[in-house]
N, C-alpha and C positions, 0 to 999 in steps of 0.2 A: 685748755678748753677742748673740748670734745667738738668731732668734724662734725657729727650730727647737728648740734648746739648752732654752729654757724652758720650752717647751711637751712636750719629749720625754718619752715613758713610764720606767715605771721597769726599771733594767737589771737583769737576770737573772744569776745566774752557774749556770750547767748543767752539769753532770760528764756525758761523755759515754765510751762505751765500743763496742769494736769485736769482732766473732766473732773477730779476729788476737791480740786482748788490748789493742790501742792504747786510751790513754784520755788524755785532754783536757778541760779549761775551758774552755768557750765562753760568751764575753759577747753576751747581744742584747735591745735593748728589748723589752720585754712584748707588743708590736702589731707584731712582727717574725712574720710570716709562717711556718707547719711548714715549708713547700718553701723560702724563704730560710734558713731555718736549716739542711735538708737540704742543701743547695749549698754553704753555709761548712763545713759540715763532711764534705762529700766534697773541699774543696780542703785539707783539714786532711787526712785520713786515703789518699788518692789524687789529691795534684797531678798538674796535665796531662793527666788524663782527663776533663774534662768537653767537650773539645769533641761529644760524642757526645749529644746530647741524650737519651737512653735513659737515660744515666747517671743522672739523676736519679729518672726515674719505676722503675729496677728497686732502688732501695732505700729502706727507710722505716726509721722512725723510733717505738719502742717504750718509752712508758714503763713504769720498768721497776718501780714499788710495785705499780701498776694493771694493767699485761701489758696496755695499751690503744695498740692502732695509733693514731698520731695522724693526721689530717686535713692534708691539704696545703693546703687552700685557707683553714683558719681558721689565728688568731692563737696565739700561746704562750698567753696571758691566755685566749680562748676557749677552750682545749685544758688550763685550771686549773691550766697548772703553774706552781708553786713554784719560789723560790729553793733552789739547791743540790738541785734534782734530779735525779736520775738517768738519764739517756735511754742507748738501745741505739741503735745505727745498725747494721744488718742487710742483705743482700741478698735480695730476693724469688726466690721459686723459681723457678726457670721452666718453663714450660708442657712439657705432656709434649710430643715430638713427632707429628706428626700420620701416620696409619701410611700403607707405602707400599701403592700399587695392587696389587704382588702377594700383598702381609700382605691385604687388603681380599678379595681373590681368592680366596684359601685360605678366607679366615672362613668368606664366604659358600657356598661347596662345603662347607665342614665343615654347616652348617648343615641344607644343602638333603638331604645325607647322613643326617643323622641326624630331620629330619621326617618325622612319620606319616605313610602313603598314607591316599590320596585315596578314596571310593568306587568309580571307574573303576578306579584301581588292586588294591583290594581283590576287584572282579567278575573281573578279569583273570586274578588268583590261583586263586580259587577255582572257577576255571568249570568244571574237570576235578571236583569232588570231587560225591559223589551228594547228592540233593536229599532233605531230609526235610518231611514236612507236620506243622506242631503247631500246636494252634490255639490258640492264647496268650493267648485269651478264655477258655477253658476252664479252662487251667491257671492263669490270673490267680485265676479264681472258687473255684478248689478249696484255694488257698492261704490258707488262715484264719490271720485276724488273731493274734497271740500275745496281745499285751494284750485282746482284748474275749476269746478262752479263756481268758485266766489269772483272768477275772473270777467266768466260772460254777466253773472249778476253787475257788476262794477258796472258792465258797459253797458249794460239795458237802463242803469238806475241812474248812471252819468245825463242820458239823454232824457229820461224824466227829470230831473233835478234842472237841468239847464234852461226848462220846458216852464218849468216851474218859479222859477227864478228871474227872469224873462217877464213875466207879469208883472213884479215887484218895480213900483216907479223908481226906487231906492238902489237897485241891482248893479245899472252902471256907476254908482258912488261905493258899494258896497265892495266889489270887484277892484275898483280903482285900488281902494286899500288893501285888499289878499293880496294884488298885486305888488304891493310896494311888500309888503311883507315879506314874499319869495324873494324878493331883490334882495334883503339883509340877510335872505339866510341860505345863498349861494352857495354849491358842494365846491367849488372851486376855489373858497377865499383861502387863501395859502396863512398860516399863522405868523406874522409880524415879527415876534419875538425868534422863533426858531429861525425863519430868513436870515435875521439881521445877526444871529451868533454865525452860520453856514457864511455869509457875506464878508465878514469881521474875519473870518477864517482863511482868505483868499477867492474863495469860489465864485464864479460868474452868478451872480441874482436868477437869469432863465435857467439856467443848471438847475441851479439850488432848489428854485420852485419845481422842478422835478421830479428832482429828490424826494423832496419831502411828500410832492404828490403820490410817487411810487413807495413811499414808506409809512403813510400813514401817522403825518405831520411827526415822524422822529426824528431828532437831530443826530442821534448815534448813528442807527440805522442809516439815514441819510447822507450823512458824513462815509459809513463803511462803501455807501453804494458808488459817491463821487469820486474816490479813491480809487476802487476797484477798477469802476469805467475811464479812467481818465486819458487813457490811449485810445479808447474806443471813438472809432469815427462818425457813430451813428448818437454821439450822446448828445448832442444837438438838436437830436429830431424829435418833431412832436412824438404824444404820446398817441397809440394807437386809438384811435374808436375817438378822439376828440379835435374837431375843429374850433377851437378857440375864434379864431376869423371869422369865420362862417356865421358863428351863434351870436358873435356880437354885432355883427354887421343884422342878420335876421333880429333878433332883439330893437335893433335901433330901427328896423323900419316899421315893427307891429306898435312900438312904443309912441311912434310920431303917427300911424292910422289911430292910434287908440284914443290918443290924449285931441286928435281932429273931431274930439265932441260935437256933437249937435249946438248950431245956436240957439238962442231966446227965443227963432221962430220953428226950429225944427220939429219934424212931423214924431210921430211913435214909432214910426218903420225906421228912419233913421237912428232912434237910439238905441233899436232892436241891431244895428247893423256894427254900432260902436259894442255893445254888449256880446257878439258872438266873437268881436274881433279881440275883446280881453280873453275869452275862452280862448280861441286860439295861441295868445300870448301865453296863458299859463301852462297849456300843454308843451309848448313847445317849452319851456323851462321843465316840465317834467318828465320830458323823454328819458328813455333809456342809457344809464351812461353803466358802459363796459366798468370793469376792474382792469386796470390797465396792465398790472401784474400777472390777470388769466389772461389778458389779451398778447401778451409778450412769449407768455409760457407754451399756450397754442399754438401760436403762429411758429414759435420754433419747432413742431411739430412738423411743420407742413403743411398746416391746412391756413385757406386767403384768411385774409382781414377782416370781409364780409360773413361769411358762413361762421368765423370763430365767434364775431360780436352777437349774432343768429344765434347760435349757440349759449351764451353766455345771457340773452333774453329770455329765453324756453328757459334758462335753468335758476333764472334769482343770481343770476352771477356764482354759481357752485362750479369750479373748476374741473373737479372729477366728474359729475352729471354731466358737463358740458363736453369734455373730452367722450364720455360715452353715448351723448348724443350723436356727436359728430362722427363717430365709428360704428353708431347704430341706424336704424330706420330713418332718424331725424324725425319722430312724431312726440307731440303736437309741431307744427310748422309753425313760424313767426305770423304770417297772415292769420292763423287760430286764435292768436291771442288777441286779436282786435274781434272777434265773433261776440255778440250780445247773446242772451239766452231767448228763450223761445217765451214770446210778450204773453202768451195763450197757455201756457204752462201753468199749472196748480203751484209751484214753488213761486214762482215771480208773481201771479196773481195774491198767494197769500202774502207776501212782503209787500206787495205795496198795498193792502187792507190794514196793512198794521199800524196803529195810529201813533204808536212813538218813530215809526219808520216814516210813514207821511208827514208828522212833524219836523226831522229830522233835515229831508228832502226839501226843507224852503228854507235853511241855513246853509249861506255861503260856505260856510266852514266843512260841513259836510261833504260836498262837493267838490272842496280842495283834498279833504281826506280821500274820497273814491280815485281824483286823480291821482292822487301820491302812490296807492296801494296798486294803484295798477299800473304805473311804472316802476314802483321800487316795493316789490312785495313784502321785504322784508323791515320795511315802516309798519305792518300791519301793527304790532304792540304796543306802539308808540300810540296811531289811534285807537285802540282797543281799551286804551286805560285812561286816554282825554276824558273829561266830565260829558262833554259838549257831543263829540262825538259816538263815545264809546257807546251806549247804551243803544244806538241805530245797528251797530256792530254785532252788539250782544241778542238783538232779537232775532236780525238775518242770520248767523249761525244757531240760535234756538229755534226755526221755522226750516233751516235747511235738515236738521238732525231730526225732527219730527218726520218731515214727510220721507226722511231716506230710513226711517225704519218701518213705513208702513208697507 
């Protein structure tokens, strides 16, 4: 017996098949080569054409459970096949051809044809047409911001609305429920479910709520933050810019003046007195709340707690704006953003002639929206697309763009 013979791997039987339909049994040891196999069976499926050595490298070899090209340079055994499996033997595509000089020719004129001129070009153009002078410092200056007007509008329109509203014998019941409604839809309710996986996990519950506050209710996220902090001696500490204590304690006592309604004999001035005291409550639910992540990131900066939260008010919470605040002039100031617009003004005079905007103005709901947009400006879209509200939205920005291009 020959040492080969003993030693030899174990032989395969392969069904192979061809894109013509030809199919065949090909026997070959297991340590027989993809590209030896490919060769035995291009002299099985096209005798006499291998003298072309292309022959081989323009077709491969597909098994066909896996749709995996196999490798020419490994073994059947490296390439994991099985007895009695399937292989395709296939032609590779071949390469587009490469285009000619005059196809190249055309592209490139197509190209140069359809590119913008040039500034020489554009002077050439226009050197006939007459010169006008505008001083586009001026015109920059006169073009006032939409968002920093639609903020004094908010607060001139807040106190007509309230004004307004206020008459409505209905207003303190009205109120009662906008109220109850901002209570279910607290920024503060931490997510149930993510808690209780962070909780299930080891981690202290005040941790966890955190966490998930400073990551934007993610449990990975908030999991990588707990981990990281977990020597840190400060991971206990509230978060910046928020008094939990404070606002529940404040809450419980506007809540218990609020709900001290008028009795069965009480006057109109009294219900006048429960009605601004809801106003009250719902602003104070819509203040201002910091990003506690620009509030962490600042203050590692150097700059107080105070000036960075200031900061973070002027800017919609944008962290780079607020960091260039804080290292610029500091204008507008925080006190600016409580300023109304001027009542005597042709802008504010035509918005409130608008009679979907005075319609508008005797719905509770609108008046929750002004306050919303003028502590969290970026809810604007949110009321911009309401039924209810949007359309008071869309005329104060069609009355602000009229009279700023006149």
């Amino acid at each position: 017996v020959q040492e080969e013979k003993i030693f030899a791997g174990k032989v395969l039987r392969l069904h192979v098949c061809t894109m013509e339909g030809a199919e065949w049994l090909e026997e070959v040891p297991e340590d027989t080569t993809v590209e030896k196999l490919k060769e035995r069976c291009l002299k099985h499926c096209v005798p006499g054409s291998l003298e072309d050595p292309k022959t081989v490298t323009h077709h491969k070899l597909i098994h066909a459970t896996s749709e995996k090209v196999l490798t020419d340079t490994k073994t059947v055994l490296e390439e994991n096949i099985q007895d009695r499996d399937v292989l395709l033997l296939i032609k590779k595509r071949a390469p587009p051809p490469l285009p000619k000089m005059a196809d190249v020719s055309a592209e490139e004129k197509r190209k140069q044809e359809q590119k913008a001129p040039d500034k020489d070009a554009i002077l050439k153009a226009t050197a006939n047409l007459p010169s006008r002078n505008v001083d586009r410092t001026v015109a920059h200056h006169n073009m006032r911001d939409f968002q920093t007007e639609l903020r004094k509008i908010l607060v001139s329109l807040i106190e007509v609305a309230q004004k307004l509203l206020a008459l409505n014998p209905d207003a303190v019941e009205l109120f009662k429920k906008a109220n109850a409604m901002l209570d279910e839809d607290e920024e503060d309710r931490v997510d149930e479910i993510a808690l209780r996986q962070l909780t299930e996990m080891g981690f202290p519950e005040s941790r966890a709520v955190k966490a998930l506050r400073l990551n934007h209710m993610s449990v990975t996220q908030a999991m990588e933050w707990l981990i990281e902090h977990a020597d840190d001696p400060t991971v206990d500490a509230p978060l910046p810019g928020q008094t939990p204590a404070e606002a529940t304690a404040e809450a419980g006592a506007s809540s218990t003046e609020a709900t001290a309604g008028p009795s069965s004999e009480a006057s109109a001035e009294e219900a006048k007195d429960e009605l601004t005291e809801i106003f009250k409550k719902i602003r104070r639910k819509r203040e201002f709340r910091p990003d506690p992540r620009a509030v962490i990131a600042l203050m590692e900066m150097g700059f107080d707690e105070k000036e960075v939260v200031d900061a973070l008010r002027v800017n919609n919470n944008q962290q780079n704006a607020a960091c260039e605040w804080l290292l610029g002039d500091r204008k507008p100031s925080p006190e600016d953003l409580d300023k109304g617009i001027d009542t005597n003004s042709p802008l504010f005079q035509a918005i409130l002639e608008n009679p979907v905007v005075q319609l508008g103005l005797t719905n509770p709901k609108t008046l929750l929206a002004f306050e919303d947009m003028l502590e969290n400006p970026l809810n604007s879209t949110q009321w911009m697309n309401d039924p209810e509200t949007g359309p008071v939205m869309l005329q104060i920005s069609r009355i602000f763009q009229t009279l700023n291009r006149t």
